[in-house]
N, CA, C and O atoms as CSV, one atom per row, in Angstrom:
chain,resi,resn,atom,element,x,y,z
A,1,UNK,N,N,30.012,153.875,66.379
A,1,UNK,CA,C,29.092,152.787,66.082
A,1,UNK,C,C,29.401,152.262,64.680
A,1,UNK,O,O,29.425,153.028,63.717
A,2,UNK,N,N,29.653,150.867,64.563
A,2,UNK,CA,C,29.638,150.255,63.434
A,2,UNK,C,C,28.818,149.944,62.874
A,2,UNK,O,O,27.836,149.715,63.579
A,3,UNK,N,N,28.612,149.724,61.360
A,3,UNK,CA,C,27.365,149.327,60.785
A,3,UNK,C,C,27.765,147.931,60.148
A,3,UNK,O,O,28.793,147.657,59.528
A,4,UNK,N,N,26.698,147.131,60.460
A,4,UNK,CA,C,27.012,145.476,60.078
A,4,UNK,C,C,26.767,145.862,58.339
A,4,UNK,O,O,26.097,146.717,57.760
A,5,UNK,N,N,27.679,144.759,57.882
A,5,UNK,CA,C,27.802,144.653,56.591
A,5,UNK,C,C,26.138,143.785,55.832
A,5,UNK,O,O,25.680,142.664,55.614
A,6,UNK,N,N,25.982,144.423,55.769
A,6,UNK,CA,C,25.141,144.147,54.476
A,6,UNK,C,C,24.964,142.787,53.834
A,6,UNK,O,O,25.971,142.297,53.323
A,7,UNK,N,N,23.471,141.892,53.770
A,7,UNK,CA,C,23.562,140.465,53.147
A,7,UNK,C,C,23.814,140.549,51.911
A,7,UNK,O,O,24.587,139.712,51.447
A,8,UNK,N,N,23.292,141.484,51.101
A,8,UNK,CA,C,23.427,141.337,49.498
A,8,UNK,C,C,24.306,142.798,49.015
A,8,UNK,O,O,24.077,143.930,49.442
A,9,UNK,N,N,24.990,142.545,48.363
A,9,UNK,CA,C,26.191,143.718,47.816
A,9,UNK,C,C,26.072,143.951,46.437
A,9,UNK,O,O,26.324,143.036,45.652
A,10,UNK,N,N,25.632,145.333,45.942
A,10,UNK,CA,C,25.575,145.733,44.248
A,10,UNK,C,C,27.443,144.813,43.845
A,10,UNK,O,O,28.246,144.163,44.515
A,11,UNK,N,N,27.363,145.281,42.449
A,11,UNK,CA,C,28.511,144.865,41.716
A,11,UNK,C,C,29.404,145.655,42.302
A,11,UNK,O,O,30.401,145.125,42.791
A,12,UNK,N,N,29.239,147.030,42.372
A,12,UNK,CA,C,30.975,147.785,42.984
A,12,UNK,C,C,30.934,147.381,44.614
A,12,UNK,O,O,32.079,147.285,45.058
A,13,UNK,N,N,30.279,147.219,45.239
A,13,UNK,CA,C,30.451,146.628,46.483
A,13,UNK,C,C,30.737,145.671,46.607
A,13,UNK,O,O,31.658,145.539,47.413
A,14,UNK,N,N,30.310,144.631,46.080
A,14,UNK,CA,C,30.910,143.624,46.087
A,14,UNK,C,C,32.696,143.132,45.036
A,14,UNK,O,O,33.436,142.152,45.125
A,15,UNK,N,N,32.725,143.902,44.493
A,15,UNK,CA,C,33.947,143.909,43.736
A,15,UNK,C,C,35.103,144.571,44.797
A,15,UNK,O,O,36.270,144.177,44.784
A,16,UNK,N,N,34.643,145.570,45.662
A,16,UNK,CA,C,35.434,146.322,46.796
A,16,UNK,C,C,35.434,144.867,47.695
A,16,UNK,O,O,36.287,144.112,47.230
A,17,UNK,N,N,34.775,144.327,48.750
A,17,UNK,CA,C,35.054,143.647,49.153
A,17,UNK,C,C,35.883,142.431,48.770
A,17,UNK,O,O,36.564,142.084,49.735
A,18,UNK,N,N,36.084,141.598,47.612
A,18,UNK,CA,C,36.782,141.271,46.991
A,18,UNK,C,C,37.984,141.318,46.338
A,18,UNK,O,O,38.770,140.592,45.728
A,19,UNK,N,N,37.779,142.799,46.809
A,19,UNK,CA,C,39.201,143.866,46.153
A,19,UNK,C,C,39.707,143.586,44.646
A,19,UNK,O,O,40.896,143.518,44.332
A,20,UNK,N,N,38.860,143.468,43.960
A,20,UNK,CA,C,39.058,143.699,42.174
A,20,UNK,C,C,38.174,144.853,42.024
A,20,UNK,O,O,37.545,145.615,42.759
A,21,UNK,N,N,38.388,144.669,40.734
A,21,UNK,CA,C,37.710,145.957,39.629
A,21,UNK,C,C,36.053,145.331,39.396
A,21,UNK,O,O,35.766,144.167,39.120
A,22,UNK,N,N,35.193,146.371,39.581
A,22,UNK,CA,C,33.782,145.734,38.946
A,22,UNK,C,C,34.030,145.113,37.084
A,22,UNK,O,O,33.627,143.968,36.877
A,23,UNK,N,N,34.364,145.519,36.441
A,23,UNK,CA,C,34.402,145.279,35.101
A,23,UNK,C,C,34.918,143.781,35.625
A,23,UNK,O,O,34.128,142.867,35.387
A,24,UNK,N,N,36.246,143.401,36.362
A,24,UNK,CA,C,36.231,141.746,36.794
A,24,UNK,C,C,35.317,141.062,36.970
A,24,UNK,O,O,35.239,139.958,36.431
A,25,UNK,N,N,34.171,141.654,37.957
A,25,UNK,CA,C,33.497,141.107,38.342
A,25,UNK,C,C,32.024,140.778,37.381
A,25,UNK,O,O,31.455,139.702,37.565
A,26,UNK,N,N,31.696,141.369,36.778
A,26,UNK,CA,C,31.001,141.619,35.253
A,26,UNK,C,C,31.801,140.412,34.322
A,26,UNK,O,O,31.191,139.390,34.006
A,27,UNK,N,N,32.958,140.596,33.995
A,27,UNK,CA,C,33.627,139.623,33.211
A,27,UNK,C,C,33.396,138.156,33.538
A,27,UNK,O,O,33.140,137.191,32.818
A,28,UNK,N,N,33.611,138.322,35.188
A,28,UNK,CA,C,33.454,136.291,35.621
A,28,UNK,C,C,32.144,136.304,35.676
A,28,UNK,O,O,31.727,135.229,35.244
A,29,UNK,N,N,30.820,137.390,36.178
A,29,UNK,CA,C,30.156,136.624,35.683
A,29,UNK,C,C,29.219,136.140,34.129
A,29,UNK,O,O,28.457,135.244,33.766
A,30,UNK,N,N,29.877,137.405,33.559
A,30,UNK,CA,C,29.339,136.356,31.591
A,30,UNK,C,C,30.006,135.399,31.238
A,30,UNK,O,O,29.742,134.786,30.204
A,31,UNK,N,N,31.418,134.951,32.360
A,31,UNK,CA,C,31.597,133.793,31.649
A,31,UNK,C,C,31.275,132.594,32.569
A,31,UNK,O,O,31.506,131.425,32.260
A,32,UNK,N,N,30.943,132.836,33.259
A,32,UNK,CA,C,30.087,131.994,34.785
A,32,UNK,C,C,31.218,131.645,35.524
A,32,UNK,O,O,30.953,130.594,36.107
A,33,UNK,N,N,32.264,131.987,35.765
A,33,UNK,CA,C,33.787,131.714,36.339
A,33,UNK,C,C,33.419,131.937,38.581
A,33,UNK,O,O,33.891,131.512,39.636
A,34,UNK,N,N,31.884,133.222,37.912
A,34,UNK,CA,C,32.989,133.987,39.617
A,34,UNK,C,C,31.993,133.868,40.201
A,34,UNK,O,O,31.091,133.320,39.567
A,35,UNK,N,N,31.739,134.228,41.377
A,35,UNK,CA,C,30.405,133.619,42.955
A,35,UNK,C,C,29.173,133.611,42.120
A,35,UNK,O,O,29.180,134.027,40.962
A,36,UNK,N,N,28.068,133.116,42.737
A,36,UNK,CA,C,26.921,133.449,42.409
A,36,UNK,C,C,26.351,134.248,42.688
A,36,UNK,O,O,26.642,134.751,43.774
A,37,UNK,N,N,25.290,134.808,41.958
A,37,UNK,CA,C,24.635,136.183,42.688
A,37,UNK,C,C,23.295,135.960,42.305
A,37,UNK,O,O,23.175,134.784,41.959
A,38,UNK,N,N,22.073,136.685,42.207
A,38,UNK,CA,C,20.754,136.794,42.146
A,38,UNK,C,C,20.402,137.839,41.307
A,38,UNK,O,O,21.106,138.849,41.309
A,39,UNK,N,N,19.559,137.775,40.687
A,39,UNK,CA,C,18.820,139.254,39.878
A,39,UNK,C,C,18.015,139.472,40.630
A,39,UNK,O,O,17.539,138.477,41.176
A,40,UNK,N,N,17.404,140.974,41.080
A,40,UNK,CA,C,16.381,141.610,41.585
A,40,UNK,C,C,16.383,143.020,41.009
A,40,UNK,O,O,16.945,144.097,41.208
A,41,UNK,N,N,15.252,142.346,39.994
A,41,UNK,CA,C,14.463,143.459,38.761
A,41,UNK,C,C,16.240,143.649,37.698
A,41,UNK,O,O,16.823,142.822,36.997
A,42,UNK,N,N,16.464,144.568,37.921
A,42,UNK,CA,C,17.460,144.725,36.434
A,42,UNK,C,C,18.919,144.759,37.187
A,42,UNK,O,O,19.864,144.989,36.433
A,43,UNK,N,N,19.225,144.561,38.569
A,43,UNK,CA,C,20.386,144.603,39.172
A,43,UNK,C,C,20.815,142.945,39.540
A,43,UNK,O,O,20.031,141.998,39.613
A,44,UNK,N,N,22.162,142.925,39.723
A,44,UNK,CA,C,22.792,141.813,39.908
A,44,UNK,C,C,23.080,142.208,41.757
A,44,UNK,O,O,23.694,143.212,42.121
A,45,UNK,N,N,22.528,141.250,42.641
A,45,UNK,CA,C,23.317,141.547,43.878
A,45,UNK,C,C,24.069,139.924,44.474
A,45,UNK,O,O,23.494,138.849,44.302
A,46,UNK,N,N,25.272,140.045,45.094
A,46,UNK,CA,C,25.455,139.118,45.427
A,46,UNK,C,C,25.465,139.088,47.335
A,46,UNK,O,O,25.449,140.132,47.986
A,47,UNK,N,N,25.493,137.704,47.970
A,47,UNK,CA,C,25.423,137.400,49.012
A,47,UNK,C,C,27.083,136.997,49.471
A,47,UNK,O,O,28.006,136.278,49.089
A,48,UNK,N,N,26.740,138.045,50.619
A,48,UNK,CA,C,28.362,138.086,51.125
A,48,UNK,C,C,28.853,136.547,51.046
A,48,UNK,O,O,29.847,136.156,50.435
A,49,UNK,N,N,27.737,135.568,51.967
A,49,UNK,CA,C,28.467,134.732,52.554
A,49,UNK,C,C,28.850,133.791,51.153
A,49,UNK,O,O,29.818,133.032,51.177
A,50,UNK,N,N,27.942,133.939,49.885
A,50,UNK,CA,C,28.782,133.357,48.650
A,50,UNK,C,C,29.731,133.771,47.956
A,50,UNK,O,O,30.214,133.140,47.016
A,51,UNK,N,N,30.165,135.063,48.410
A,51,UNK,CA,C,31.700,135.940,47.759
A,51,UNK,C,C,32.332,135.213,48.725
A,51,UNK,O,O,33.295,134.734,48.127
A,52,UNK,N,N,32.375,134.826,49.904
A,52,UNK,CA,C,33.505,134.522,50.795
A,52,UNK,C,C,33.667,133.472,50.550
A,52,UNK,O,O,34.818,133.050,50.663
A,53,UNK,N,N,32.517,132.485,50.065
A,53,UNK,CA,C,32.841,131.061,49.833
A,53,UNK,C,C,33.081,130.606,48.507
A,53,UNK,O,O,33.105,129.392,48.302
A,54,UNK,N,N,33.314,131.643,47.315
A,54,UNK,CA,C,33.691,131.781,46.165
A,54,UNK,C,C,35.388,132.115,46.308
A,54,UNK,O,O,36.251,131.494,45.687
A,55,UNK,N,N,35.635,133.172,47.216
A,55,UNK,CA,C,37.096,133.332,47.241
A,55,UNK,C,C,37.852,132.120,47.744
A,55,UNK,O,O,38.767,131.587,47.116
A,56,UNK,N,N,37.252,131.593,49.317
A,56,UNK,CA,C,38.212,130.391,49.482
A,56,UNK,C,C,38.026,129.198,48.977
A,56,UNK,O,O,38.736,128.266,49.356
A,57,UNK,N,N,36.911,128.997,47.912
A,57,UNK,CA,C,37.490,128.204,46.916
A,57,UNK,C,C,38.706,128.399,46.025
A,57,UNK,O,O,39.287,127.440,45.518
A,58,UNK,N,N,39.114,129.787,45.828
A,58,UNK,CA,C,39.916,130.146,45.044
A,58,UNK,C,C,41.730,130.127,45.919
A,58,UNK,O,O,42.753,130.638,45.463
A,59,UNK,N,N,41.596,129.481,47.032
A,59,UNK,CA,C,42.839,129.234,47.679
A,59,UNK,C,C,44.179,127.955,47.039
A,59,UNK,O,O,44.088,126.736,46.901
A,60,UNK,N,N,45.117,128.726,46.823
A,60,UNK,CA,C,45.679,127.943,45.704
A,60,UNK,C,C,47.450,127.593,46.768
A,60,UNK,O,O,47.640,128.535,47.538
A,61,UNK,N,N,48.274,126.795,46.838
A,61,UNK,CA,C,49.228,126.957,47.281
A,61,UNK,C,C,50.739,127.301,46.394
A,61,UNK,O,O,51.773,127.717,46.918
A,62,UNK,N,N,50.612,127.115,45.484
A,62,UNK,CA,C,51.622,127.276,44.582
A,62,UNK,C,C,51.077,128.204,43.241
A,62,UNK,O,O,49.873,128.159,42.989
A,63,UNK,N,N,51.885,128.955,42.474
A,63,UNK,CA,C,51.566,129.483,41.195
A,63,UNK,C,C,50.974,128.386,40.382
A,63,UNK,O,O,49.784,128.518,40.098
A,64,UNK,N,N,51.475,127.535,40.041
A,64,UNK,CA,C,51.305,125.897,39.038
A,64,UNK,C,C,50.160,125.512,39.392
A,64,UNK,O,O,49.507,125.517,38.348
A,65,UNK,N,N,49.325,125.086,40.457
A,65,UNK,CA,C,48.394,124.962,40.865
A,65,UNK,C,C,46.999,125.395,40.428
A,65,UNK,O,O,46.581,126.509,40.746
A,66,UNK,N,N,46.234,124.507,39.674
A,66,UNK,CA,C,44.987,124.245,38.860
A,66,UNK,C,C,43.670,123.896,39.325
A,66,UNK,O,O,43.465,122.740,39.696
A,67,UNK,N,N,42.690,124.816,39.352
A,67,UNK,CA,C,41.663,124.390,40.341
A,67,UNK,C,C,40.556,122.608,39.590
A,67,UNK,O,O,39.661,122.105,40.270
């Protein structure tokens, strides 16, 4: 039995799905670079379906290529 993934993902979960490092994910967001996420009480969680639509914004075809 599989377990459905989860709407909202802490920082290392969501950094795993993303496949970076949490400290990345901490980094883009103090500089407001990376998905959006929500505060609830003193934690940051984000929503899958805005990591997924944060990454394929990040679809680039060439190295040179500037968003």
């Amino acid at each position: 039995m599989t377990h459905p993934t989860p709407r909202y993902l802490n920082t290392y979960q969501a950094a795993d799905f993303l496949t970076v490092s949490p400290s990345y994910l901490n980094k883009l967001r103090l500089t407001g670079d990376g998905p959006t996420y929500v505060k609830i009480g003193a934690r940051c969680a984000y929503d899958v379906a805005d990591l997924q639509s944060w990454a394929e914004s990040r679809k680039r075809t060439s190295t040179s290529a500037t968003a």
